[in-house]
C-alpha positions in Angstrom: -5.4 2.1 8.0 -1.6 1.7 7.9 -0.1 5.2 7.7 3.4 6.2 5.1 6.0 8.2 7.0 5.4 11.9 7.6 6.8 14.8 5.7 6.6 18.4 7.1 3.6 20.1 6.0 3.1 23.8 6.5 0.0 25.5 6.9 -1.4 28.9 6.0 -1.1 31.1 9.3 1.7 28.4 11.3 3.9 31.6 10.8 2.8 32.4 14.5 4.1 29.1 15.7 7.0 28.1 13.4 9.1 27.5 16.3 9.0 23.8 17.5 7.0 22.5 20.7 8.2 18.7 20.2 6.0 17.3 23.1 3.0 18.4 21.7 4.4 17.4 18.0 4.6 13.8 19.7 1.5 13.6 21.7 -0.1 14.9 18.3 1.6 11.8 16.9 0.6 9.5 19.3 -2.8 10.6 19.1 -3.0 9.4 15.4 -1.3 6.2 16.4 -4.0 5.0 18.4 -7.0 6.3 16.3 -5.6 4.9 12.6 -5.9 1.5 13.6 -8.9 2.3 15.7 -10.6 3.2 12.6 -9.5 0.0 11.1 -11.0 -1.8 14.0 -14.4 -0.2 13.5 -14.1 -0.9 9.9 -13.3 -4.9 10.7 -16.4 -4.5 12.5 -18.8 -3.1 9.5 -16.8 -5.0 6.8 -18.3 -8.2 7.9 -22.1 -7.4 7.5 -21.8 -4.0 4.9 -20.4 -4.0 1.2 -16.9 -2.4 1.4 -18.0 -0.3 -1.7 -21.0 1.3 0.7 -18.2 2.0 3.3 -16.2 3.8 1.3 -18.4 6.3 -0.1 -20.1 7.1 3.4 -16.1 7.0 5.0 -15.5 9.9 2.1 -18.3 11.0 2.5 -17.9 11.8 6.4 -14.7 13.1 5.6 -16.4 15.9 3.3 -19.1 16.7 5.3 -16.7 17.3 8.0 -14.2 19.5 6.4 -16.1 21.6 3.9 -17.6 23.6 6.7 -14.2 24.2 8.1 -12.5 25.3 4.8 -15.7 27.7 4.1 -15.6 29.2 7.7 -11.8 30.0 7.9 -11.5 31.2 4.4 -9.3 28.6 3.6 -8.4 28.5 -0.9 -9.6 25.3 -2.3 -9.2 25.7 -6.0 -5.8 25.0 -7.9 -4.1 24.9 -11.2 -5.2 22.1 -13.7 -1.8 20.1 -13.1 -2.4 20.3 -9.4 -6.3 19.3 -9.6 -5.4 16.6 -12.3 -2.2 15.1 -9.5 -5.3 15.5 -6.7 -7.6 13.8 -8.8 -4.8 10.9 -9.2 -3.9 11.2 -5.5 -8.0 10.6 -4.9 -8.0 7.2 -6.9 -4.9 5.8 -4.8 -6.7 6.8 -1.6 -9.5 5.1 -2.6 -7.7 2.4 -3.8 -5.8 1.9 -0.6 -8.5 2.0 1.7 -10.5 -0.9 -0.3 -7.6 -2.9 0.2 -7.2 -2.6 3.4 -11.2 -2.7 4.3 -11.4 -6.0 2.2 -8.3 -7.3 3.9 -9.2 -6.7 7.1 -12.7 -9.5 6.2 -10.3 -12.1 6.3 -7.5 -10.8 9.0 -6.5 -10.0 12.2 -5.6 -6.4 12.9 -2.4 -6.8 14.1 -1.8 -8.7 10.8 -3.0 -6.8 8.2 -1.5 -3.6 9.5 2.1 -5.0 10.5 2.0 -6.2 6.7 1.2 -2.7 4.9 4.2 -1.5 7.0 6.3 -3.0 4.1 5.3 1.1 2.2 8.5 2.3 4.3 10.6 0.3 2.2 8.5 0.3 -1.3 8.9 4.3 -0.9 12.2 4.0 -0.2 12.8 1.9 -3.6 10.4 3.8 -5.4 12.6 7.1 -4.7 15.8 5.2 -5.6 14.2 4.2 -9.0 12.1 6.4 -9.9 12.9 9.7 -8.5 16.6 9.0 -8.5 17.5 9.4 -4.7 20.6 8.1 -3.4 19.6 4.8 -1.3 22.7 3.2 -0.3 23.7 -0.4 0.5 22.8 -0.4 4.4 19.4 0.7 3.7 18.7 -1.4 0.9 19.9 -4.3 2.8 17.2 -2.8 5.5 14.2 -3.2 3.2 15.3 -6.9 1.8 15.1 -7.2 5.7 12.1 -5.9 6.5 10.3 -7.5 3.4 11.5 -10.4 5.0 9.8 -9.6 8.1 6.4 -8.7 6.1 6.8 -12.0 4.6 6.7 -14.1 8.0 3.7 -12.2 8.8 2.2 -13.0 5.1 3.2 -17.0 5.7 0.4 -17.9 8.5 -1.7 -15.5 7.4 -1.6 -16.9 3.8 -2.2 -20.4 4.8 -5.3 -19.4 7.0 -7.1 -17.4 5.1 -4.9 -17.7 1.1 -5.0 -14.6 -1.4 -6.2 -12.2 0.7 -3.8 -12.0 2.8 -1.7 -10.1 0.2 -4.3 -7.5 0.2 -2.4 -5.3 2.8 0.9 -5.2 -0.1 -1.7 -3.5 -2.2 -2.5 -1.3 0.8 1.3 -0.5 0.9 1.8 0.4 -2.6 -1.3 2.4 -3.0 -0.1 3.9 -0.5 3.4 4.5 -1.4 2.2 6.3 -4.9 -0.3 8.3 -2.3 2.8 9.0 -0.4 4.6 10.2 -3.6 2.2 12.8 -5.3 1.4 14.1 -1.9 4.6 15.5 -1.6 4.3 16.9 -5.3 1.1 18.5 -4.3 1.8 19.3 -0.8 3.3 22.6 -0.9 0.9 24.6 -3.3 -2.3 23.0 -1.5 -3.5 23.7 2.2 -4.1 19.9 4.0 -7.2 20.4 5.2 -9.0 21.8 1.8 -6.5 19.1 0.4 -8.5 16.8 2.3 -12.2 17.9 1.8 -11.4 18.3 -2.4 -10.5 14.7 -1.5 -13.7 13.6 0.7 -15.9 15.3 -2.5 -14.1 14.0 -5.4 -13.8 10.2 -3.4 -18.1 10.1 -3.2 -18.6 11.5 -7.1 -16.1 8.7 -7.8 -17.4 5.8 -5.6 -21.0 6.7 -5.7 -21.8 5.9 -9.1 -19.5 2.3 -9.0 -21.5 1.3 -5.6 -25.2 2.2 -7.8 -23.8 0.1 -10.2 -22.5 -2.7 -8.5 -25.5 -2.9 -6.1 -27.6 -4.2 -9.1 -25.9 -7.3 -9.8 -26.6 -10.4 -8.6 -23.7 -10.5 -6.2 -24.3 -10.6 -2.3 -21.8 -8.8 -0.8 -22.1 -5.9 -3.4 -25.9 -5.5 -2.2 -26.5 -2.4 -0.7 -27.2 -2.6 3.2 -29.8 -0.7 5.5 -28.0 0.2 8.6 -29.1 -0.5 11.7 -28.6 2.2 14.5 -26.0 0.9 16.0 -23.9 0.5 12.4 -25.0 4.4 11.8 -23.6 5.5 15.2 -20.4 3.1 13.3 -20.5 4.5 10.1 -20.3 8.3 11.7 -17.1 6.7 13.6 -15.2 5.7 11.1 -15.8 9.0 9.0 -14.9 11.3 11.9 -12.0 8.8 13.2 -10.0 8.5 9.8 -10.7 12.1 9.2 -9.4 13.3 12.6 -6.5 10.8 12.3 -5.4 12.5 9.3 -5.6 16.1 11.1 -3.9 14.9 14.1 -0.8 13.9 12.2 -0.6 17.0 9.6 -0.8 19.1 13.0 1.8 17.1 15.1 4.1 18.1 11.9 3.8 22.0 12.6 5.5 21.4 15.9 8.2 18.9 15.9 10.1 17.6 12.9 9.2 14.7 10.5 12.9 13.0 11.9 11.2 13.2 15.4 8.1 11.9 14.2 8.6 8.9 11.9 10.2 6.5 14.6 6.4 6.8 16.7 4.3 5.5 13.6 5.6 2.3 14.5 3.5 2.2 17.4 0.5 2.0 15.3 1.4 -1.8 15.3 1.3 -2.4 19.2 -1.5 -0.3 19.2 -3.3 -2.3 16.3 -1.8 -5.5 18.2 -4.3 -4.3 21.3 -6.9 -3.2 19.8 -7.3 -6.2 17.8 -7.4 -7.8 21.0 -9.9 -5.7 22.6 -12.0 -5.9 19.9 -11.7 -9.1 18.3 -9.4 -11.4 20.9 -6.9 -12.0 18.3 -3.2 -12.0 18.5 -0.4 -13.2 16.1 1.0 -16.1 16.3 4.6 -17.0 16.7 6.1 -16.4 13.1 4.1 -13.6 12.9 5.2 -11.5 16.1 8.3 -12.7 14.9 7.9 -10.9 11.7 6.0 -8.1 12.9 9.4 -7.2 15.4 11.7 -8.0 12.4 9.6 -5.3 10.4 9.5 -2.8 12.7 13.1 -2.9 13.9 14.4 -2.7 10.1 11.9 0.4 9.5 13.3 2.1 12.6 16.7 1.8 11.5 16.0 3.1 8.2 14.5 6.1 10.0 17.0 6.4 12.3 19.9 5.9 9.0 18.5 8.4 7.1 18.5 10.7 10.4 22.4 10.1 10.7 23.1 10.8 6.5 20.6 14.5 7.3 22.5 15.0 9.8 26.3 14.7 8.7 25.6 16.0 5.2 27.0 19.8 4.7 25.1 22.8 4.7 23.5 23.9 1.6 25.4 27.6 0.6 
């Protein structure tokens, strides 16, 4: 899945390594580069014979069975205040939300494609904190979003005359996202990631277990439950552990280099997702869309590296 723009996390015990190591911060990085949209690859691959409702729940599912162990052995606290559980519990239903998108979308498109298109959350964040939590966004960097929506929209053309609505799946991916993005960072300093992330595996299944029962008994094919072959479990196990590891890679590449350093390499997801698809599926974009997908990516970077500038020369706090 396509992945919003980092923000340092900090986690119980980093005391021991608060100062930065910004090789291994980027190799951390890099790591979750290449496995996000290998995920999504594997998921292409199961979405086409497996009801994206069944995904989800064993994906979560994974996810928990991965993490609770970890939290329980290292002590980790998992419980929170009401207002925090209630923002997780939100936080849970966009994550679901986002990955359905993206798992539906990526039935009808390329790799390369659906990922270079949820790359528009940069910019939706970025309007999002100008209108709704007030943040300064000046002119350059609004002009850099109408840009790179531009960009997005070059990828959307081709796609949408190939393959029609759902090619505007991965916009839903990117404002999910960005509303993920956004009561993460409300969350993010009361709540260690990691039993952040296993509440979130456990409240994901009790959520999406009962919808896939459900929708399993009506008379639609691809909401009928699947028995998985062995190669599709040895799948299935991938794609939990992937996505799950993905996630860790990048909260740990934070505790050594700073989110400034980081947020220019998320762009590589979509070379990455570009070969992949290849690999995997031999599809490429076309010409509009590589167009778009380098109009995209040059206007994020920009924003990144803007916003890096205005840190930067802004005073001191006293």
């Amino acid at each position: 899945m396509t992945r919003p723009r980092p923000s340092r996390l900090v986690l119980p015990g980093a005391g021991a390594m608060s100062a930065d190591r910004p090789l291994l911060g980027i190799l951390l990085m890099l790591g979750f580069c290449v496995l996000a949209p290998l995920g999504d690859g594997v998921a292409k691959v199961l979405g086409q014979t497996m009801p994206i409702s069944q995904l989800i729940v064993i994906r979560f599912a994974a996810q928990a069975i991965i993490l609770l162990p970890i939290v329980w052995a290292t002590g980790r606290v998992w419980r929170m205040r009401p207002p925090i559980l209630a923002l997780a519990f939100l936080r849970t239903l966009l994550h679901i939300a986002g990955i359905g998108f993206m798992f539906t979308a990526l039935r009808y498109l390329p790799l390369a494609d659906a990922v270079a298109i949820a790359f528009v959350m940069p910019f939706i964040m970025l309007l999002l904190g100008w209108l709704v939590l007030g943040e300064e966004v000046g002119p350059r960097r609004l002009a850099a979003c109408a840009v790179g929506f531009a960009g997005t929209m070059m990828v959307v053309k081709p796609s949408f005359a190939e393959v029609g609505a759902p090619a505007l799946l991965p916009l839903g991916v990117a404002v999910t996202f960005a509303l993920f993005m956004l009561v993460t960072r409300r969350i993010a300093k009361e709540v260690d990631p990691i039993s952040l992330q296993a509440v979130n595996g456990v409240m994901a299944v009790l959520l999406a277990a009962p919808f896939l029962w459900v929708t399993s008994r009506l008379d639609i094919p691809y909401l009928q439950l699947v028995t998985p072959s062995g190669r599709e479990w040895l799948l299935l196990a991938a794609i939990g552990a992937i996505g799950t590891f993905a996630h860790l890679l990048m909260t740990w590449s934070l505790r050594f280099a700073p989110s400034a350093t980081l947020a220019p390499m998320q762009y590589l997801e979509i070379p990455f997702a570009t070969a992949i698809g290849w690999l995997m599926f031999h599809d490429l974009p076309d010409g509009l869309a590589a167009l778009g997908i380098a109009v995209t990516v040059a206007s994020g970077l920009y924003i990144v590296f803007r916003e890096r500038a205005m840190s930067r020369a802004a005073p001191p706090a006293i």
